[in-house]
Biopython code that builds the backbone (N, CA, C, O; Angstrom):
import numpy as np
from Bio.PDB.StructureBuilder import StructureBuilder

atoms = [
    (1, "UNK", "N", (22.511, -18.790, -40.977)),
    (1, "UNK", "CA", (21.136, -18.881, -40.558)),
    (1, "UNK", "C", (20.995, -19.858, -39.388)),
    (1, "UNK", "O", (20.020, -19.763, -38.643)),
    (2, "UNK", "N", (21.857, -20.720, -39.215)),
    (2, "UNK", "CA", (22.080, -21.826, -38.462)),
    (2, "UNK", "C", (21.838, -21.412, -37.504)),
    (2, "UNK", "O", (20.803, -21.568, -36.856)),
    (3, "UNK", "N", (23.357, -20.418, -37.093)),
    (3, "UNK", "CA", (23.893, -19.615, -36.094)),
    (3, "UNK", "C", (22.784, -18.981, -35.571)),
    (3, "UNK", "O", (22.644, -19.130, -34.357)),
    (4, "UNK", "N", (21.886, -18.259, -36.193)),
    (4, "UNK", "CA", (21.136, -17.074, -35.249)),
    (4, "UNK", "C", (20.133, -18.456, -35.358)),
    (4, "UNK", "O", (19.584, -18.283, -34.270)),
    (5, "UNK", "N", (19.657, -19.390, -35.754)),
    (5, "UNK", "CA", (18.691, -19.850, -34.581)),
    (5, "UNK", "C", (19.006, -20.530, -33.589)),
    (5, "UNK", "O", (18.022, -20.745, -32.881)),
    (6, "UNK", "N", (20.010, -21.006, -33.179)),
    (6, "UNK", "CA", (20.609, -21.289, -32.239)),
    (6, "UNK", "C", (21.028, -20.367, -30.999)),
    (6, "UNK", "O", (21.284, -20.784, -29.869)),
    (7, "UNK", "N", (21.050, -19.050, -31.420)),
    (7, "UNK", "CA", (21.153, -17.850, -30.738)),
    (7, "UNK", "C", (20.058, -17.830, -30.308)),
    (7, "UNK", "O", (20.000, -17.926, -29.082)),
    (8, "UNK", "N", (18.740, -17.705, -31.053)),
    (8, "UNK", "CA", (17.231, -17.023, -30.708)),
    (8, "UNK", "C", (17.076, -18.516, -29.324)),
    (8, "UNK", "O", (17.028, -18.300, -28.113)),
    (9, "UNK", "N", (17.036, -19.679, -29.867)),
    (9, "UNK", "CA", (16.619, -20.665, -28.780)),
    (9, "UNK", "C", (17.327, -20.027, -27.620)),
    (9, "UNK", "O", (16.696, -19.517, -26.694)),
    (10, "UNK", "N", (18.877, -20.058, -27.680)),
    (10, "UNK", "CA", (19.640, -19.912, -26.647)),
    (10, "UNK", "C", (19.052, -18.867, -25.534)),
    (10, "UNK", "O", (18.926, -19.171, -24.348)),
    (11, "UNK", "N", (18.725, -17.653, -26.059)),
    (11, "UNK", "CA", (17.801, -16.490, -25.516)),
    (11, "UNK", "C", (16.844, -16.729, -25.047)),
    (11, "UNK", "O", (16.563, -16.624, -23.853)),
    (12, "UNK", "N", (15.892, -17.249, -26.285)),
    (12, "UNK", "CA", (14.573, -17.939, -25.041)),
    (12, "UNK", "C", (14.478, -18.450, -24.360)),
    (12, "UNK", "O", (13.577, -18.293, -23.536)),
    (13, "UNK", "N", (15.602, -19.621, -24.290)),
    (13, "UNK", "CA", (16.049, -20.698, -22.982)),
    (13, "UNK", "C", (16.555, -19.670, -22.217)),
    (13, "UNK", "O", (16.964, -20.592, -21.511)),
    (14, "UNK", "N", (16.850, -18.890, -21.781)),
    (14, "UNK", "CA", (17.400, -18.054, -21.043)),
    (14, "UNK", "C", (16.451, -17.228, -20.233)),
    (14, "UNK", "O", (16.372, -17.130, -19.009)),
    (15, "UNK", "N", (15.753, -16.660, -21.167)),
    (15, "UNK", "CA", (14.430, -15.766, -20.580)),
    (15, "UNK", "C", (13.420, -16.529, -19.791)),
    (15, "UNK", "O", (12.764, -16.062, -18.860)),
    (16, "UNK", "N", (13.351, -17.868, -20.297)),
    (16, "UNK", "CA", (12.688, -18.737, -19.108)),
    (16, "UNK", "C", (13.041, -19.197, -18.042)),
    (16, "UNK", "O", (12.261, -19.376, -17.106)),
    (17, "UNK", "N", (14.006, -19.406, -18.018)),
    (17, "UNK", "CA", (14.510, -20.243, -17.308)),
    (17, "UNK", "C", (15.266, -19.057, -15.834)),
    (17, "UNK", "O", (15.496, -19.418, -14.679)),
    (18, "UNK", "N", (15.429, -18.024, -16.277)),
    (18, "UNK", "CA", (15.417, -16.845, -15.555)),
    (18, "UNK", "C", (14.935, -16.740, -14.038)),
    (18, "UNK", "O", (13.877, -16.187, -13.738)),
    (19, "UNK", "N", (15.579, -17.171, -13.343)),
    (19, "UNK", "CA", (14.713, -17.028, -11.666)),
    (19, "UNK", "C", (13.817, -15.661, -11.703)),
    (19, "UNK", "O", (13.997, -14.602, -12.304)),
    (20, "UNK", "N", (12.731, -16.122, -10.779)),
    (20, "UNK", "CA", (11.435, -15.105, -10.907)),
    (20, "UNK", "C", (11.821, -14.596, -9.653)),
    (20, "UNK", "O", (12.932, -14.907, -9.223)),
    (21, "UNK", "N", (11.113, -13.897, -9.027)),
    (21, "UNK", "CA", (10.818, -13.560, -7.295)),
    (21, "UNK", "C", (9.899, -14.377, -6.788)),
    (21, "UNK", "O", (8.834, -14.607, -7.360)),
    (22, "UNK", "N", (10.299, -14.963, -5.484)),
    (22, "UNK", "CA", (9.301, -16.026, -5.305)),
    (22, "UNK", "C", (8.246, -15.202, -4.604)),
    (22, "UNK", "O", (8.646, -14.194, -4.023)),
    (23, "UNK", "N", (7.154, -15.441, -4.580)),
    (23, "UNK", "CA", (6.058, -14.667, -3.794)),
    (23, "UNK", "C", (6.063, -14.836, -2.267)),
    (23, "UNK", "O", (6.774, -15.664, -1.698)),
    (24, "UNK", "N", (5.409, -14.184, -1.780)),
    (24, "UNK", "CA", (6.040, -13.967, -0.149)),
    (24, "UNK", "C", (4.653, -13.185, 0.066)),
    (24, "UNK", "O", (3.953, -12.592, -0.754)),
    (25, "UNK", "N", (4.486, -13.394, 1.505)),
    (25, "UNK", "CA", (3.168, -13.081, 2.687)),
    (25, "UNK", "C", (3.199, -12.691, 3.565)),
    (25, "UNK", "O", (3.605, -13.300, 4.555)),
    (26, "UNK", "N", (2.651, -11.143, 3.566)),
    (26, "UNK", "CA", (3.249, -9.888, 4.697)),
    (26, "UNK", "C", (1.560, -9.634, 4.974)),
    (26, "UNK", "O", (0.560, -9.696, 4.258)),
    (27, "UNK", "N", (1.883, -9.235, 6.776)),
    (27, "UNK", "CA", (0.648, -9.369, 7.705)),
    (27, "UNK", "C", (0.502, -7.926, 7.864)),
    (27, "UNK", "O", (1.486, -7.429, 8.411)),
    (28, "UNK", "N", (-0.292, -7.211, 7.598)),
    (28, "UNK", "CA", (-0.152, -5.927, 7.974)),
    (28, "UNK", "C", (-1.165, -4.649, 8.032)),
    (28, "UNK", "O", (-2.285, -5.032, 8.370)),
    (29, "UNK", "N", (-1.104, -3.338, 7.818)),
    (29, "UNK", "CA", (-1.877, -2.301, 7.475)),
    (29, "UNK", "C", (-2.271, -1.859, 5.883)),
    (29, "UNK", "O", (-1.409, -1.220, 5.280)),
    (30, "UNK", "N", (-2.976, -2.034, 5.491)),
    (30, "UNK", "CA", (-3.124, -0.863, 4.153)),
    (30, "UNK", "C", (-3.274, 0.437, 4.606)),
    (30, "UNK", "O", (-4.213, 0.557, 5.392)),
    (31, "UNK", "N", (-2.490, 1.717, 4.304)),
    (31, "UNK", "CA", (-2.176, 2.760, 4.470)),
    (31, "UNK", "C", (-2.239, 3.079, 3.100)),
    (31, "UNK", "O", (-2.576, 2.412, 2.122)),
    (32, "UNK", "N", (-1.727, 4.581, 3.271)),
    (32, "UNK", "CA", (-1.296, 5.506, 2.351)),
    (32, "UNK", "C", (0.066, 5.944, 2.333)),
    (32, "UNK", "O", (0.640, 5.552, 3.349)),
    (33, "UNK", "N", (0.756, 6.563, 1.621)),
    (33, "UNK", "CA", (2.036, 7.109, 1.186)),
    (33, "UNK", "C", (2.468, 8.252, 2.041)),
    (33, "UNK", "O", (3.608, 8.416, 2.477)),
    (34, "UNK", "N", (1.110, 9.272, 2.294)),
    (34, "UNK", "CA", (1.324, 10.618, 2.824)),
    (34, "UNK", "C", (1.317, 10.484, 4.380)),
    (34, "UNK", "O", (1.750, 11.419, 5.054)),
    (35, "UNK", "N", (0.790, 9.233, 5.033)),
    (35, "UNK", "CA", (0.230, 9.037, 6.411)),
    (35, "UNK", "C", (1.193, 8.290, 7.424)),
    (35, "UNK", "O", (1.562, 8.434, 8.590)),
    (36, "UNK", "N", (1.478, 7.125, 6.014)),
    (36, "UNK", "CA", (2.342, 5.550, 6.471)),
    (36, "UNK", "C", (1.986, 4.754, 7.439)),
    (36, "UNK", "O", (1.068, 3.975, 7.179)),
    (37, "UNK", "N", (2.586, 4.714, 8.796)),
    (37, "UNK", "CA", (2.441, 3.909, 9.847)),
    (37, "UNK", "C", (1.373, 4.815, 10.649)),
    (37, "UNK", "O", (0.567, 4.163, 11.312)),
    (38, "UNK", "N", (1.272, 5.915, 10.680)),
    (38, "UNK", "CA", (1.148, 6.611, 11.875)),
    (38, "UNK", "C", (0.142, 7.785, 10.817)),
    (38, "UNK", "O", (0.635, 8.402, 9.873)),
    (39, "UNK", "N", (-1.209, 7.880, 11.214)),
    (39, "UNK", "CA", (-2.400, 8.411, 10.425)),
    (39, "UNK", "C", (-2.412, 9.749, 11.868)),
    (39, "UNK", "O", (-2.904, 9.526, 12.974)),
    (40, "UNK", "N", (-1.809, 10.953, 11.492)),
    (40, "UNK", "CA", (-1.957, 12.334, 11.902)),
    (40, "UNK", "C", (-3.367, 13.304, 12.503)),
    (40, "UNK", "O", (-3.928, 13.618, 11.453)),
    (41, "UNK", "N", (-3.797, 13.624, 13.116)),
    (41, "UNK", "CA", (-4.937, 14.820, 13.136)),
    (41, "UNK", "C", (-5.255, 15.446, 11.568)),
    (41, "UNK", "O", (-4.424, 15.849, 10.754)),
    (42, "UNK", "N", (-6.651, 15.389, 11.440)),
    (42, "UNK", "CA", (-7.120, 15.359, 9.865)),
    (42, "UNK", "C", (-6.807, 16.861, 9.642)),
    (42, "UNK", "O", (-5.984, 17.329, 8.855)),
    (43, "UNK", "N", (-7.635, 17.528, 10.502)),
    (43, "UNK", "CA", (-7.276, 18.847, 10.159)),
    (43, "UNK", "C", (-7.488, 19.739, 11.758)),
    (43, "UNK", "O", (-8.030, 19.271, 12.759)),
    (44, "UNK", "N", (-6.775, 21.370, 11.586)),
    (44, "UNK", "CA", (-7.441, 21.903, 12.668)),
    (44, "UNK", "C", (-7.883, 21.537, 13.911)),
    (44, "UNK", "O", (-8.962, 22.098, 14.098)),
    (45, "UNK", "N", (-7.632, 21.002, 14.659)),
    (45, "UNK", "CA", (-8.338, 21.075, 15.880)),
    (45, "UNK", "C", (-9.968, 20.053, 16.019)),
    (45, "UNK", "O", (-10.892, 20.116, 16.829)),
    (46, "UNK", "N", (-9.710, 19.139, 14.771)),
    (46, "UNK", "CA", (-11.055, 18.250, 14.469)),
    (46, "UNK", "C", (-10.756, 16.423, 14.681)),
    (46, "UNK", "O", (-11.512, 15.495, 14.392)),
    (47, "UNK", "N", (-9.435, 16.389, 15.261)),
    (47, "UNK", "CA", (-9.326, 15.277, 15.785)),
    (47, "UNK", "C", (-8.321, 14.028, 14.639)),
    (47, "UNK", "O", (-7.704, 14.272, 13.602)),
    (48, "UNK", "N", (-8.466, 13.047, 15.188)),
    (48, "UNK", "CA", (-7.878, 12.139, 14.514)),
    (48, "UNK", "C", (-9.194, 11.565, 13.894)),
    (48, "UNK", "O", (-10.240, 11.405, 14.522)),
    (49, "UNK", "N", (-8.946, 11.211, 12.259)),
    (49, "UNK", "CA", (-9.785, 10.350, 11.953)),
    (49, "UNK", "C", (-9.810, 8.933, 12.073)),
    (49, "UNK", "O", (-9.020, 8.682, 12.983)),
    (50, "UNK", "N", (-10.243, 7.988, 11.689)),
    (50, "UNK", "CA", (-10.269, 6.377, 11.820)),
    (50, "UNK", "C", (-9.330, 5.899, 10.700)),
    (50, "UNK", "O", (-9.576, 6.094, 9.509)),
    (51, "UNK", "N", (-8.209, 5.243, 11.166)),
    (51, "UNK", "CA", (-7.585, 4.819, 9.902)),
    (51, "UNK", "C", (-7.966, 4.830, 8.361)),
    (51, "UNK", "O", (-7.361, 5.549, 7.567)),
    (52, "UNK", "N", (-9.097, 3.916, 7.953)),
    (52, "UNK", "CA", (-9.688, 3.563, 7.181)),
    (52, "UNK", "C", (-10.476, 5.115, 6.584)),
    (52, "UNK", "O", (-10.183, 5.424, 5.429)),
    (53, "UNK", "N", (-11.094, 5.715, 7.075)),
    (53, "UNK", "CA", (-11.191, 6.884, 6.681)),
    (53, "UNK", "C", (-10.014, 8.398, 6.201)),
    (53, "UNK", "O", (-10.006, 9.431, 5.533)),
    (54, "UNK", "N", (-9.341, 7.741, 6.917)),
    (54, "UNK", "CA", (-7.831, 8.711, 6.662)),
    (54, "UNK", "C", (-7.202, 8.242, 5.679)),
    (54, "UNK", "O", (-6.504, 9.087, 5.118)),
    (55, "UNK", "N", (-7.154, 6.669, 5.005)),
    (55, "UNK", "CA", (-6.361, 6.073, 4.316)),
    (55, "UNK", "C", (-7.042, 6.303, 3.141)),
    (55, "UNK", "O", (-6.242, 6.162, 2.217)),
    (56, "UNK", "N", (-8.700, 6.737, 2.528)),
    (56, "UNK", "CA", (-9.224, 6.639, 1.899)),
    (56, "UNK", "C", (-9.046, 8.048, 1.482)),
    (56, "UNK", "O", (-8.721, 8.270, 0.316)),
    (57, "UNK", "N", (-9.237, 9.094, 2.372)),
    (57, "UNK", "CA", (-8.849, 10.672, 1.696)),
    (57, "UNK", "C", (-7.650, 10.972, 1.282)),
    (57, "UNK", "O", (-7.457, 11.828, 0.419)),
    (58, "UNK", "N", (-6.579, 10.205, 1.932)),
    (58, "UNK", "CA", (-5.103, 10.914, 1.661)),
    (58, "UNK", "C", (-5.119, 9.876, 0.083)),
    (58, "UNK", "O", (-4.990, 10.535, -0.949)),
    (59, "UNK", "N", (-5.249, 8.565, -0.053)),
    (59, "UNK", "CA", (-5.554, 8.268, -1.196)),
    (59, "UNK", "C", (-6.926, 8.893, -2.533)),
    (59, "UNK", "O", (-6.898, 8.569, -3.720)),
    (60, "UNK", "N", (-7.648, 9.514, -2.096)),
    (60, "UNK", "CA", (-8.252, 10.248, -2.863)),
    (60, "UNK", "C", (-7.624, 11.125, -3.698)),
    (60, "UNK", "O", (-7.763, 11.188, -4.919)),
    (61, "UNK", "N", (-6.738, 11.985, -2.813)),
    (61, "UNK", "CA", (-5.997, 13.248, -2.711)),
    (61, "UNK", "C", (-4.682, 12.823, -3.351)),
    (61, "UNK", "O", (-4.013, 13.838, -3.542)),
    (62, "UNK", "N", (-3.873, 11.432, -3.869)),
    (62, "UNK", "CA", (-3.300, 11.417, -4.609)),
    (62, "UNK", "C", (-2.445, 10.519, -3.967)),
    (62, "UNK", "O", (-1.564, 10.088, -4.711)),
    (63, "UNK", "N", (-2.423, 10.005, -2.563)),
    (63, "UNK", "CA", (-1.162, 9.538, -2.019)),
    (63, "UNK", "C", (-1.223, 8.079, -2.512)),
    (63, "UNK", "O", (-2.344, 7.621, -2.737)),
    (64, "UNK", "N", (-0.195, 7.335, -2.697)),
    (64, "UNK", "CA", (-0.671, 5.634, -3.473)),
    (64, "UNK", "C", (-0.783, 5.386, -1.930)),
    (64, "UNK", "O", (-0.548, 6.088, -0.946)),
    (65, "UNK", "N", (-1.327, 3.856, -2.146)),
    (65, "UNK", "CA", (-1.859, 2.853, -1.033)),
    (65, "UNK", "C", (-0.386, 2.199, -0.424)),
    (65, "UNK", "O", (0.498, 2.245, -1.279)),
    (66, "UNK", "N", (-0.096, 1.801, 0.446)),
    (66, "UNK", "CA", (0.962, 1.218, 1.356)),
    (66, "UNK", "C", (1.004, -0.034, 1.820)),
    (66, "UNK", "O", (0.000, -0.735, 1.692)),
    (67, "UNK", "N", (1.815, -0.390, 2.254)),
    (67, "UNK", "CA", (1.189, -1.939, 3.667)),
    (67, "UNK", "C", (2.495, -1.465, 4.341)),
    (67, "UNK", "O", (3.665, -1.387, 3.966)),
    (68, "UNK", "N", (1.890, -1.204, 5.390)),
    (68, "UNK", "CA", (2.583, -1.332, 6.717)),
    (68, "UNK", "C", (2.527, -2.735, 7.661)),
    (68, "UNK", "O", (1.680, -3.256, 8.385)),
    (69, "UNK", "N", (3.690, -3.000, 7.309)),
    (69, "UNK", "CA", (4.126, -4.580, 8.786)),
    (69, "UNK", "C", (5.649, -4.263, 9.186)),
    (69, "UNK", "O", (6.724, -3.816, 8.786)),
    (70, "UNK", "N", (5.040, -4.749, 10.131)),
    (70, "UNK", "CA", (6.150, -4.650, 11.381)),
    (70, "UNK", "C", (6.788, -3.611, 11.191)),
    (70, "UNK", "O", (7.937, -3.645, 10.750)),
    (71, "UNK", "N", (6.083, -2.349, 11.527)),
    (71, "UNK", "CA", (6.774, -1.060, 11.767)),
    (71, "UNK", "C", (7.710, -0.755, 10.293)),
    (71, "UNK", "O", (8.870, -0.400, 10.503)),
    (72, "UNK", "N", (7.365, -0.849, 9.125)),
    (72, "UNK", "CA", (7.859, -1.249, 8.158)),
    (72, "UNK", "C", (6.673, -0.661, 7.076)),
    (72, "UNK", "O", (5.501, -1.037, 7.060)),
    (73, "UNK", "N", (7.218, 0.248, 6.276)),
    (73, "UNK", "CA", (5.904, 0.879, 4.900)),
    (73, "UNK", "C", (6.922, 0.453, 3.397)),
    (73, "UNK", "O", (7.986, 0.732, 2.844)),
    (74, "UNK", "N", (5.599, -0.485, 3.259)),
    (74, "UNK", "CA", (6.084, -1.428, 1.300)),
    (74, "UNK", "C", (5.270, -0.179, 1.004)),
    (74, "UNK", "O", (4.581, 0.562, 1.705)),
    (75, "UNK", "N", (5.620, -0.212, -0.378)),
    (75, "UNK", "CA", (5.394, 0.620, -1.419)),
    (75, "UNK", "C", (4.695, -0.729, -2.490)),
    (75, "UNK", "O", (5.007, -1.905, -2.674)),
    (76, "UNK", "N", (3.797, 0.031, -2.938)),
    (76, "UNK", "CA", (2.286, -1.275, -3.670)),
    (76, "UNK", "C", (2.582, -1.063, -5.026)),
    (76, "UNK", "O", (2.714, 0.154, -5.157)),
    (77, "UNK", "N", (2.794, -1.766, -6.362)),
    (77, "UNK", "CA", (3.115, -1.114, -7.585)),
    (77, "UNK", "C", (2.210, -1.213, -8.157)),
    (77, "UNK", "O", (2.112, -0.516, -9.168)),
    (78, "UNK", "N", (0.982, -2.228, -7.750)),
    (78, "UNK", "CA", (-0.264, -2.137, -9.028)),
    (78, "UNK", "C", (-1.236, -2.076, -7.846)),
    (78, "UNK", "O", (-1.663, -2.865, -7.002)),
    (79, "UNK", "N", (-1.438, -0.426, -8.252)),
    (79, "UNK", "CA", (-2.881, 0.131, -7.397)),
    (79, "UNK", "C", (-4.516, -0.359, -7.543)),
    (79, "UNK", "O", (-5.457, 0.215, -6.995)),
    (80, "UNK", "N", (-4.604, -1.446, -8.335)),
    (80, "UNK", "CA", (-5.679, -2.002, -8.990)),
    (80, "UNK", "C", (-6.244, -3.446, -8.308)),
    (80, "UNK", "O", (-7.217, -4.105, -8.675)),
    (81, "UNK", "N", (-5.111, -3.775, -6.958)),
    (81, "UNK", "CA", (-5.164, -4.631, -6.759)),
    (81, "UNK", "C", (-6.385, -4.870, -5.744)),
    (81, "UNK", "O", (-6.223, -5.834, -4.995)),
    (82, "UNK", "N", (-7.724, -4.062, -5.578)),
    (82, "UNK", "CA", (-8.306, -3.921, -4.217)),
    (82, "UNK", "C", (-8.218, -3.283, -3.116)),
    (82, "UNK", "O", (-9.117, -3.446, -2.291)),
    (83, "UNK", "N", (-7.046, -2.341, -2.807)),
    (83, "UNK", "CA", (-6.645, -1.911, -2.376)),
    (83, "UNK", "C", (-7.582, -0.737, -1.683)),
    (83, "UNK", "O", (-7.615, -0.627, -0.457)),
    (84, "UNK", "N", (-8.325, 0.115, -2.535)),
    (84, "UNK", "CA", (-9.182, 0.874, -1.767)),
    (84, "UNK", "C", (-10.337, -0.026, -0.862)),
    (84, "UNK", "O", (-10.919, 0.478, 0.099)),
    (85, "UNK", "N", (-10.528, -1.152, -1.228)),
    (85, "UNK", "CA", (-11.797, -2.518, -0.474)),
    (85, "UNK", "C", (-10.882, -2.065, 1.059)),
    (85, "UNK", "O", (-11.400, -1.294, 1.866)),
    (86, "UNK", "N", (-9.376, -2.714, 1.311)),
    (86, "UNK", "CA", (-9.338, -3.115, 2.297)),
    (86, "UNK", "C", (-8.397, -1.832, 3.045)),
    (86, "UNK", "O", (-7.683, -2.001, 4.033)),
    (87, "UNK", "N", (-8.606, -0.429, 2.260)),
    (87, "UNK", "CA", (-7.857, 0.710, 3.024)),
    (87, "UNK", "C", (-8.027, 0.752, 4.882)),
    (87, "UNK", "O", (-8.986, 0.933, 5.633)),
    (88, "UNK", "N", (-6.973, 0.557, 5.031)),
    (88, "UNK", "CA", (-7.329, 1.066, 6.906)),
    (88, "UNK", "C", (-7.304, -0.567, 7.750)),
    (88, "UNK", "O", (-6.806, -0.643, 8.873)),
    (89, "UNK", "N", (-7.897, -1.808, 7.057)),
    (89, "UNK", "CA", (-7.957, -2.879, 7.599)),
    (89, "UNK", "C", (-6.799, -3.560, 7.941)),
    (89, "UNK", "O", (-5.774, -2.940, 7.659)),
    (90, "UNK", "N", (-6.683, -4.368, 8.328)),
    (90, "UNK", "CA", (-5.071, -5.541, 8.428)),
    (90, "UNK", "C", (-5.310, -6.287, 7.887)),
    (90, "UNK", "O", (-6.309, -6.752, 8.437)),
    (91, "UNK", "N", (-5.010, -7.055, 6.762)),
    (91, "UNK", "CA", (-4.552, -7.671, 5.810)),
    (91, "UNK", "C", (-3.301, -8.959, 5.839)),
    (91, "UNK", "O", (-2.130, -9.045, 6.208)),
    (92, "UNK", "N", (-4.217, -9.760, 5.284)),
    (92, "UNK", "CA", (-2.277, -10.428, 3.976)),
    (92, "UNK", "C", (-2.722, -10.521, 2.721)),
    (92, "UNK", "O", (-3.646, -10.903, 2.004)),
    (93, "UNK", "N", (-1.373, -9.866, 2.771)),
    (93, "UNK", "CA", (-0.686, -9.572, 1.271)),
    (93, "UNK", "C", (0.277, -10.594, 0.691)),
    (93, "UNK", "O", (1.277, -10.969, 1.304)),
    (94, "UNK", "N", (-0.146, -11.131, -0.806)),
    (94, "UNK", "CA", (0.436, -12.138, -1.341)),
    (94, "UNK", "C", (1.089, -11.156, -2.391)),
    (94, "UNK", "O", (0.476, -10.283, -3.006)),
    (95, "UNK", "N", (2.378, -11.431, -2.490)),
    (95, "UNK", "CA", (2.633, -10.976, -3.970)),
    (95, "UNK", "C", (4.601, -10.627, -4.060)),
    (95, "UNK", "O", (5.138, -10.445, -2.967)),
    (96, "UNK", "N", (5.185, -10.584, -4.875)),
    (96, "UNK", "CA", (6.318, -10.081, -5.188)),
    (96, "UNK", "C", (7.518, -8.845, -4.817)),
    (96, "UNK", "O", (7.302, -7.724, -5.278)),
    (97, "UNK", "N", (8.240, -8.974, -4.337)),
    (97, "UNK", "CA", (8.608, -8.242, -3.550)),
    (97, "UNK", "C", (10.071, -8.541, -4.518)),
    (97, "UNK", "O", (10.734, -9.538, -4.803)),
    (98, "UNK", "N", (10.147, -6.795, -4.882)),
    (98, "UNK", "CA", (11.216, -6.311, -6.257)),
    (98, "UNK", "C", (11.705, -5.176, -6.199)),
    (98, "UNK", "O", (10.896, -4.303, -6.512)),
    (99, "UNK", "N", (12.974, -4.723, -5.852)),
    (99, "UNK", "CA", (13.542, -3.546, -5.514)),
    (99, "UNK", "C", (12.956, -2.999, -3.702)),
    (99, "UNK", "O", (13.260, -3.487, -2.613)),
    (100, "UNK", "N", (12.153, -1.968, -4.002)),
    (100, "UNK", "CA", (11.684, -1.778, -2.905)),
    (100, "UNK", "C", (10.356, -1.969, -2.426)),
    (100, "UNK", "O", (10.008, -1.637, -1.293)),
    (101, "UNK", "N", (9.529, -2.556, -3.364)),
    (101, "UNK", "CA", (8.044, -2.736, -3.858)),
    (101, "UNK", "C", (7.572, -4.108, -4.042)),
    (101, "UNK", "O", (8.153, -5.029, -4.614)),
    (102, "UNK", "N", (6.093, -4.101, -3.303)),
    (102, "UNK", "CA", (4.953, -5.409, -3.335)),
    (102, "UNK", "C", (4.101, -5.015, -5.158)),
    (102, "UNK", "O", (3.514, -4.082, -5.707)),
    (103, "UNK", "N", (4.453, -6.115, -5.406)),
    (103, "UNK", "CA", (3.783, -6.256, -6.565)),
    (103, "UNK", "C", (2.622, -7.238, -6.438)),
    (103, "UNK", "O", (2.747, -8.461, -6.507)),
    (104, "UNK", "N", (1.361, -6.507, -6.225)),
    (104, "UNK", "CA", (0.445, -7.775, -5.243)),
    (104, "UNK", "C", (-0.363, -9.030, -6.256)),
    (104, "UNK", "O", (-0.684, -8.992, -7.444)),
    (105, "UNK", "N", (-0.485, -9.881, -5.440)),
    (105, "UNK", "CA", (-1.725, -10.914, -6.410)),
    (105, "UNK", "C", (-2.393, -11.323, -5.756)),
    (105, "UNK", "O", (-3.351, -11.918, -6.247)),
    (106, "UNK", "N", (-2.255, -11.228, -4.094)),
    (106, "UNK", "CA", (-3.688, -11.355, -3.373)),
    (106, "UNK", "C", (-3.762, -10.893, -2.054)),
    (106, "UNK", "O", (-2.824, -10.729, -1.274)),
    (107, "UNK", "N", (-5.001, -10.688, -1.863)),
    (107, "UNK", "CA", (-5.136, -9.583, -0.396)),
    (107, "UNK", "C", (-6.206, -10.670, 0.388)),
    (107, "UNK", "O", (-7.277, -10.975, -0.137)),
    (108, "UNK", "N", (-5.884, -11.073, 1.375)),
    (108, "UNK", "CA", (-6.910, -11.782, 2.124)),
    (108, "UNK", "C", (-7.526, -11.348, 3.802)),
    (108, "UNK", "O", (-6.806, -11.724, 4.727)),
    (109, "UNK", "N", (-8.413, -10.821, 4.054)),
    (109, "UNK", "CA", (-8.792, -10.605, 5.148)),
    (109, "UNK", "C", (-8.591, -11.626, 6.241)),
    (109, "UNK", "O", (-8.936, -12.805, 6.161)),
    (110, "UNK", "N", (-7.925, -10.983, 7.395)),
    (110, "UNK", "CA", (-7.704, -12.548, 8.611)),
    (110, "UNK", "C", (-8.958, -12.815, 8.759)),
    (110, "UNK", "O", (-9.858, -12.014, 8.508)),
    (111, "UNK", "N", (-9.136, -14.117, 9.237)),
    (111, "UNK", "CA", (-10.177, -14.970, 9.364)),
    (111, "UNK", "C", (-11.133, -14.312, 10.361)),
    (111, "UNK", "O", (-12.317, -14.599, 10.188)),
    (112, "UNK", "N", (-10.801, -13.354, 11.530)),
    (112, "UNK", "CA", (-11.478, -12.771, 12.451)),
    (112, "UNK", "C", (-12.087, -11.614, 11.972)),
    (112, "UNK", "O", (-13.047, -11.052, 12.500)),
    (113, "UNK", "N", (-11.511, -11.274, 10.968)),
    (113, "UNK", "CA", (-12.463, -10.097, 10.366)),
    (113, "UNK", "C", (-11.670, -9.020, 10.359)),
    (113, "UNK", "O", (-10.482, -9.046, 10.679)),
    (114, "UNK", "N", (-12.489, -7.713, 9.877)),
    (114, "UNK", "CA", (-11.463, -6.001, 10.094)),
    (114, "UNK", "C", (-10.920, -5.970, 10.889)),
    (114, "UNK", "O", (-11.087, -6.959, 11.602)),
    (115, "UNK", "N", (-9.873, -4.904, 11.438)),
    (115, "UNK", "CA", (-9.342, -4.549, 11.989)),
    (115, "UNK", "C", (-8.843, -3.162, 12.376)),
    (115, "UNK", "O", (-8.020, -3.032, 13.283)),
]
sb = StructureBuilder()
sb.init_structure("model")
sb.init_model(0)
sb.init_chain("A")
sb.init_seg("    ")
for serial, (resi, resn, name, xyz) in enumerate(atoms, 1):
    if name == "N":
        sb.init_residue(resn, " ", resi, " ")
    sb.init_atom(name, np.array(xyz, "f"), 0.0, 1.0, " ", f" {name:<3s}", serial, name[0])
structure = sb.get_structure()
């Protein structure tokens, strides 16, 4: 009985003590998945729409939300994060960066406003 609680501590000391991902702050676009860097002619012969309007239908339509920096499309893992607020704008993005994906915890508008 000794043994396994000495095991269980050992584990939990372990699971804590576990390096995290440190959080990190990327300057960029909120996009979509289907669009990325570069937002296409909407339809037919009807022009290009406005980022922010393009980023909001192709996300309607199913595509997840993005951040594009520096010529560069993160993939967002928790779509809950505000993300439709600041579709189309430039942004920083606070948050975790794990495999290939921003795991966000905060979105802050630059001080000058939309973009």
């Amino acid at each position: 009985m000794k043994n396994l609680a000495i095991v269980v501590v050992a584990a939990l000391l372990a699971i804590t003590a576990a390096p995290r991902a440190a959080e990190q702050t990327w300057s960029g676009k909120i996009s979509d998945s289907a669009c990325g860097a570069k937002h296409e002619e909407a339809a037919e012969g009807q022009g290009v729409m406005a980022d922010r309007d393009c980023t909001q239908a192709c996300a309607k339509g199913g595509a997840p939300y993005v951040l594009v920096s520096e010529g560069k499309v993160y993939q967002v893992t928790n779509h809950d994060a505000d993300l439709r607020t600041h579709a189309g704008h430039t942004v920083h993005l606070t948050g975790e960066f794990k495999g290939d994906t921003i795991r966000v915890s905060k979105i802050e508008m630059p001080k000058d406003g939309p973009k």
